[in-house]
NUPA-920673 format. One line per field, with one value per atom (N, C-alpha, C): residue in one letter; atom name; x, y negated, z. Coordinates in pm, whole numbers. Each point is the difference from the previous one (the first is absolute). Layout:
N
martor = [a|...] .
guvex = [CA|...] .
xx = [X|...] .
yy = [Y|...] .
zz = [Z|...] .
***
This chain:
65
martor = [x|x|x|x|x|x|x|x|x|x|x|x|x|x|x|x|x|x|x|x|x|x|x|x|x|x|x|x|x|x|x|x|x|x|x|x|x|x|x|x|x|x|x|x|x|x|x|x|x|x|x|x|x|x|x|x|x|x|x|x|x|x|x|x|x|x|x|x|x|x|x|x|x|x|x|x|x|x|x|x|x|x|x|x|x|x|x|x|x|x|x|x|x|x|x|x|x|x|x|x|x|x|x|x|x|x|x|x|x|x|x|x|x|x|x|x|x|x|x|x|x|x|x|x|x|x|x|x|x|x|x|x|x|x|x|x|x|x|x|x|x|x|x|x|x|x|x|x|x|x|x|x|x|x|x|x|x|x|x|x|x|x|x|x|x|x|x|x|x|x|x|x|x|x|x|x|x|x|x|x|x|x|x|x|x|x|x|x|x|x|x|x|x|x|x] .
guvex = [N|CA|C|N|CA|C|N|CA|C|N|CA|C|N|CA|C|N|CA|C|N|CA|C|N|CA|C|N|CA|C|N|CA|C|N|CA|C|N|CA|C|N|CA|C|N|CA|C|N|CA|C|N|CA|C|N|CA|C|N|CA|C|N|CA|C|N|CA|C|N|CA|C|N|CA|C|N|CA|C|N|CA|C|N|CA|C|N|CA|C|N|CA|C|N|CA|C|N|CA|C|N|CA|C|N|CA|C|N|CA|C|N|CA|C|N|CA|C|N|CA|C|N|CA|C|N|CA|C|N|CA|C|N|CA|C|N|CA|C|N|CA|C|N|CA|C|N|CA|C|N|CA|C|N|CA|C|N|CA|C|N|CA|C|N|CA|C|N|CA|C|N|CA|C|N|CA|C|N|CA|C|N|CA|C|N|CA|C|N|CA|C|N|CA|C|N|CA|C|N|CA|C|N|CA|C|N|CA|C|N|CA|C|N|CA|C|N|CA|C|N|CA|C|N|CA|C] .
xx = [-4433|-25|124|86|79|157|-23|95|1|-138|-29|51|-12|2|124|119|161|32|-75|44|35|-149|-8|58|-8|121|139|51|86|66|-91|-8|-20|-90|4|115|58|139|77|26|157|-89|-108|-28|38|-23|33|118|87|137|79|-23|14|-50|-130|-38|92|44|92|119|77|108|13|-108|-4|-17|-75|13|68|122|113|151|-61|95|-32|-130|-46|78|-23|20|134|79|196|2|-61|15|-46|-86|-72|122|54|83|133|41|99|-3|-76|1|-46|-61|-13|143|77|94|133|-47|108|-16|-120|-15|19|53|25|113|37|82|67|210|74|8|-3|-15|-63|-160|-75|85|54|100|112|59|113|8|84|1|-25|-115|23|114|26|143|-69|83|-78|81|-30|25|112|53|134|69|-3|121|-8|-107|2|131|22|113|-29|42|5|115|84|87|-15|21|-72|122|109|113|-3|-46|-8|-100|-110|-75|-35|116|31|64|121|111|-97|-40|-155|-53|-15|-100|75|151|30|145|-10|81|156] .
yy = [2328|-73|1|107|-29|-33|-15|-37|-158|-52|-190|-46|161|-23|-28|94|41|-172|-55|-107|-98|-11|-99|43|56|42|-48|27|-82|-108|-46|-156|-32|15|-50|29|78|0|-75|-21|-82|-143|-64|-152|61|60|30|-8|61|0|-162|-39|-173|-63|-4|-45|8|124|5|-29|-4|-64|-182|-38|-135|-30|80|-83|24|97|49|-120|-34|-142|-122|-22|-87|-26|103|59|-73|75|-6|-140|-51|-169|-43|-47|-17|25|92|65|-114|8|-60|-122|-72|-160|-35|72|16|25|128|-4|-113|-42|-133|-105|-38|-116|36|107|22|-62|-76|-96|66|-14|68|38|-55|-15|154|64|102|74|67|66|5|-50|28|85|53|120|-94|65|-35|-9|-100|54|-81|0|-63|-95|-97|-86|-32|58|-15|46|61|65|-80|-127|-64|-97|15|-79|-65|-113|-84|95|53|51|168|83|105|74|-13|40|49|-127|23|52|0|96|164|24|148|69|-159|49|-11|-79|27|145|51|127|114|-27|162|-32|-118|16|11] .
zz = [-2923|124|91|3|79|-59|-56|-82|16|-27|44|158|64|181|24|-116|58|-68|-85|-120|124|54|122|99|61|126|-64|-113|-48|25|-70|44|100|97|141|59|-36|103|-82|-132|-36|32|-25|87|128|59|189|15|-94|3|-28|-81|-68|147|49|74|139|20|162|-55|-148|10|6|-79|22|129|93|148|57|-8|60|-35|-137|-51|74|9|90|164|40|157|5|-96|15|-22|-130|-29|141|44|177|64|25|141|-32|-130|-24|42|-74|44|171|69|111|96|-48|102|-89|-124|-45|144|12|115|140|17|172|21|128|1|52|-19|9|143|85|126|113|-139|93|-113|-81|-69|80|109|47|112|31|107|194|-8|188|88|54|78|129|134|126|16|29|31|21|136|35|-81|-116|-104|-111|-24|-113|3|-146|-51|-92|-41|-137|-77|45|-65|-47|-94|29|21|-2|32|208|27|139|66|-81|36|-30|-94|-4|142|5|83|180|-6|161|-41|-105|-31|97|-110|0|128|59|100|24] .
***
């Protein structure tokens, strides 16, 4: 009898195990294509206003003065 118990406990954990790695593949596949579509724009560093540049040269040189 317990020998059938350790058989099954077994098994329930390597499906449990299969089971949290496949949704952990899931998750990362998800996260990925998700932060693929963030537009470059909220990826870029905050700066205020008055220090924005088209140039990023000149807006180092506004940074650090």
């Amino acid at each position: 009898m317990s020998e059938r118990i350790e058989r099954d406990a077994e098994l329930s954990y390597t499906l449990l195990r299969h089971r949290h790695e496949e949704l952990q593949t899931r998750l990362r596949s998800t996260w990925r294509r998700a932060t693929n579509r963030i537009p470059e724009s909220f990826t870029e560093p905050i700066v205020p206003r008055h220090m924005a540049s088209t140039d990023r040269g000149d807006l180092f040189t506004s940074i650090l003065g």
